[in-house]
C-alpha positions in Angstrom: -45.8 107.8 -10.0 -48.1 106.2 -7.0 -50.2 108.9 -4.8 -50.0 107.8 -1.5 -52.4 107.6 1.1 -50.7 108.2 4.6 -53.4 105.9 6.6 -54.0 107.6 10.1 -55.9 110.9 8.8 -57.9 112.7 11.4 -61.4 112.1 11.1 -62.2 115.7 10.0 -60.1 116.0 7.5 -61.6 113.2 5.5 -63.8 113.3 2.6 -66.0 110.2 2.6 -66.5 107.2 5.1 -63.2 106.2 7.1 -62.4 102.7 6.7 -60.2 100.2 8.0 -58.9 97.3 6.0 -60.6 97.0 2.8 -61.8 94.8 0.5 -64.2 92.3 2.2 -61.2 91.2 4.7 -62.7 88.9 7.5 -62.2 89.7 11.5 -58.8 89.1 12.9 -58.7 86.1 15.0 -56.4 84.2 17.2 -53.4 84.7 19.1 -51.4 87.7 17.1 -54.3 89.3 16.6 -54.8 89.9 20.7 -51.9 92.2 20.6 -52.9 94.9 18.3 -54.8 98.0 20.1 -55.6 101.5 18.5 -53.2 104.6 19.0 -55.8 107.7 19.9 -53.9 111.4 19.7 -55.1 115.1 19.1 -58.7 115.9 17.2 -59.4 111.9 17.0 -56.8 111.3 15.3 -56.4 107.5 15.1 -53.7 104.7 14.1 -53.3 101.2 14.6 -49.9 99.9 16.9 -49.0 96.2 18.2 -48.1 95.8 21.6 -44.4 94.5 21.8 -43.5 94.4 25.5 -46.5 94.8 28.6 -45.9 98.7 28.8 -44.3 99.4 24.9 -46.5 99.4 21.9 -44.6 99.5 18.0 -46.4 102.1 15.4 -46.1 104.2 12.8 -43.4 107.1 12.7 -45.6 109.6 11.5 -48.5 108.8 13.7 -47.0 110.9 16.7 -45.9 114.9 17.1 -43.7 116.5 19.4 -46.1 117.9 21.9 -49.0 115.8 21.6 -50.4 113.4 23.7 -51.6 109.7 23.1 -53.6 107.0 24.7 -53.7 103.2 23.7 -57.1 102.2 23.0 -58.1 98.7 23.5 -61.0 96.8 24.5 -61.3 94.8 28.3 -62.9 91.5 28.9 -65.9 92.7 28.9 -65.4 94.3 25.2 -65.6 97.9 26.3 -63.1 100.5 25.3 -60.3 101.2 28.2 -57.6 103.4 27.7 -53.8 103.6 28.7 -51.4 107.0 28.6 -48.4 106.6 27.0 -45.7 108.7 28.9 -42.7 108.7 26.2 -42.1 107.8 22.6 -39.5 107.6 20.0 -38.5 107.2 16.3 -35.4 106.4 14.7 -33.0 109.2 13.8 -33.3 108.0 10.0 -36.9 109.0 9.5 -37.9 111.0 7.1 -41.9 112.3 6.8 -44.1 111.4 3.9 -45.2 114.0 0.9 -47.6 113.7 -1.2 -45.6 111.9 -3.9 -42.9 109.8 -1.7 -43.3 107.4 1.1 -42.0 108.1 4.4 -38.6 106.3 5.7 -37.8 104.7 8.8 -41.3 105.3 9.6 -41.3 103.4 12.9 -42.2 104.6 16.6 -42.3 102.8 19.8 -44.4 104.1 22.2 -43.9 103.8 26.2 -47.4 103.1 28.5 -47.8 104.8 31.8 -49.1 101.1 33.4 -48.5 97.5 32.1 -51.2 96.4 29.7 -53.4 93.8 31.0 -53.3 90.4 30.4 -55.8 89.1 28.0 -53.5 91.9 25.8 -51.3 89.4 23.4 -47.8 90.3 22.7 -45.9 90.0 20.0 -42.5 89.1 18.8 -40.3 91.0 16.5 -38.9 89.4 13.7 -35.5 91.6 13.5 -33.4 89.1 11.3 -36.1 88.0 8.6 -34.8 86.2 5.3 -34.6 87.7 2.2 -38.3 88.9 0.8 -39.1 87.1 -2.3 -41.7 88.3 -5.2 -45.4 86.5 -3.7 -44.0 85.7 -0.3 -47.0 85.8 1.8 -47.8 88.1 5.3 -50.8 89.0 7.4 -51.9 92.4 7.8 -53.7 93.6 10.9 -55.3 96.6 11.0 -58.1 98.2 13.3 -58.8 101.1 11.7 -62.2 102.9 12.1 -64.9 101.6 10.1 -66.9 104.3 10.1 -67.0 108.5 10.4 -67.7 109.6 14.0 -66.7 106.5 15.3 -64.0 107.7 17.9 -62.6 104.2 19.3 -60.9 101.4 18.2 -62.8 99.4 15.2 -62.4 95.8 15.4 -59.2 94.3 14.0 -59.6 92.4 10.5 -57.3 90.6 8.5 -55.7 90.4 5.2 -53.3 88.1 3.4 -51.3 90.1 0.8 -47.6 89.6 -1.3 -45.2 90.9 -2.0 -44.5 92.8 -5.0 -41.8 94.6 -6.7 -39.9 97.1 -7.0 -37.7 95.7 -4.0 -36.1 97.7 -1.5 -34.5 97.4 1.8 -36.6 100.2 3.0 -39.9 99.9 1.6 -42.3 96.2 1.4 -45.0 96.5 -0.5 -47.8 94.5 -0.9 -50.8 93.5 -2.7 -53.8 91.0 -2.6 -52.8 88.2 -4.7 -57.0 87.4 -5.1 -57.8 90.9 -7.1 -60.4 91.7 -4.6 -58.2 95.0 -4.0 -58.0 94.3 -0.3 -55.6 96.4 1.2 -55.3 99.1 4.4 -57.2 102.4 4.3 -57.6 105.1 7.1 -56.6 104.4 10.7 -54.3 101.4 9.7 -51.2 103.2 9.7 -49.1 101.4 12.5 -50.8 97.8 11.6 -48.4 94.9 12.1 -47.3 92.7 9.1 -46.5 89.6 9.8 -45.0 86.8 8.4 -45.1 83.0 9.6 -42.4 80.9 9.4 -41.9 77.1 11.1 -41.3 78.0 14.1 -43.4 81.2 14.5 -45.4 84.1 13.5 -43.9 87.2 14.2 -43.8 90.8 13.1 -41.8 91.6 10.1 -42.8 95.7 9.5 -45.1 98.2 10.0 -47.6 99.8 7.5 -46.6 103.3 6.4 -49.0 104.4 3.5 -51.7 103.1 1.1 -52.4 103.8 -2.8 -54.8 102.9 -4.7 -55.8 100.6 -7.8 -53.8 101.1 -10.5 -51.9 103.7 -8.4 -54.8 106.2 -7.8 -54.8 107.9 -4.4 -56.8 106.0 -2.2 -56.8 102.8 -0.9 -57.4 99.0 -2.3 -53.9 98.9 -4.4 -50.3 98.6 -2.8 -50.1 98.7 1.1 -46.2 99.9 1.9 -44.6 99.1 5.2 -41.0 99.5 6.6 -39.4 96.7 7.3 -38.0 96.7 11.2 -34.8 94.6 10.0 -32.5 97.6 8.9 -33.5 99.8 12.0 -33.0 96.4 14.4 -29.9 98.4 16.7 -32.4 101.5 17.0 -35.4 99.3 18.3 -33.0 97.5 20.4 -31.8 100.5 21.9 -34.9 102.1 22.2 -36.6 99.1 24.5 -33.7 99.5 26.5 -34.0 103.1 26.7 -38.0 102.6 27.2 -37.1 100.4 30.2 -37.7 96.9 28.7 -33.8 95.6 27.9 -35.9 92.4 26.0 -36.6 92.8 22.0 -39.1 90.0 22.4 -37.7 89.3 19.1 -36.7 85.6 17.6 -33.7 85.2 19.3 -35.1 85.2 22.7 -38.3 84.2 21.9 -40.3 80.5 22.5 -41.8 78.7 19.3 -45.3 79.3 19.0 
């Protein structure tokens, strides 16, 4: 049985140091990286999200409430910390919150911005028809989780390159660092972007959901799971419509990078 980690924990409610991607992981960098902002909500709480369209960003399911209110967090030219409302959000009918002992399912959320984000923010394309996931395929995580306790504000995005590991399902990805330096996310990376590179692009293939971790401890440094946006691809489609953006930004209408 894995204990899961659910990676956005309010910072009072944890034990030790808050982290953000673990393992020695080095700075994000380049172009992907430029879209990927923090998620700020009640008490501190913080996850990470991936901006998708100028005004919609793509998270985690269960890093938003009914009633609560959230900001994007990101950092201006001048690498102070700005802040944008977000006016509306939603999550697919399908999703299920996490427990102790399961992962959550269809844990997605697209989250609508009060004003457009500016435009050093990068945006990223959705992968919504990827091929079939094969046992060491290769993604990146990005993850700007708060690297430290009392640090209310977005910590700096780093990246990892993990696999893919079994068991396989349609719903779940998981993922672990092929080098056994037990890199993996840890708290305030919930929402973090996985993507996957292909010929003709980088784009975003899921979004991280929960953490275990070595040997399937509770913690973080093991398997990184993430839902996959593929089987919820009318839903997101929908939802950008809904949001006000009709584009998916995903491959179909997207340029090659």
């Amino acid at each position: 049985m894995i204990s899961i980690v659910v990676a956005f924990f309010c910072l009072v409610l944890i034990g030790g140091p808050a982290r953000g991607l673990v393992g020695g992981v080095p700075l994000a960098t380049g172009d992907i990286a430029r879209s990927v902002l923090g998620i700020v909500g009640p008490h501190n709480s913080f996850c990470t999200a991936t901006a998708v369209a100028k005004k919609v960003l793509l998270s985690a399911a269960h890093c938003v409430q009914q009633g609560a209110n959230y900001r994007a967090q990101l950092r201006d030219t001048n690498g102070l910390r700005a802040f944008s409302d977000s006016v509306e959000w939603e999550r697919p009918p399908q999703y299920k919150p996490p427990t102790p002992l399961t992962a959550p399912v269809g844990d997605l959320a697209l989250l609508k911005l009060a004003t457009p984000l500016p435009a050093e923010i990068g945006i990223a394309v959705l992968e919504l028809h990827p091929p079939p996931i094969w046992p060491g395929d290769r993604f990146t995580v990005i993850g700007g989780g708060i690297p430290f306790r009392g640090l209310h504000e977005t910590g700096f995005n780093r990246a990892a390159t993990l696999v893919a590991t079994g068991p396989f399902s349609s719903l779940q990805i998981r993922l672990i660092d092929p080098s056994g330096q037990k890199s993996g996310v840890c708290f305030g990376d919930s929402g973090s972007p996985v993507f996957q590179s292909e010929a003709d692009g980088t784009r975003i293939v899921a979004v991280v959901s929960w953490a275990s971790g070595p040997n399937n401890t509770k913690g973080c440094g093991g398997l990184t799971g993430a839902t996959p946006l593929s089987p919820y691809r009318q839903w997101i489609e929908g939802t950008l419509n809904k949001l006000g953006d009709g584009s998916t930004n995903s491959q179909e209408n997207a340029a090659p990078n």
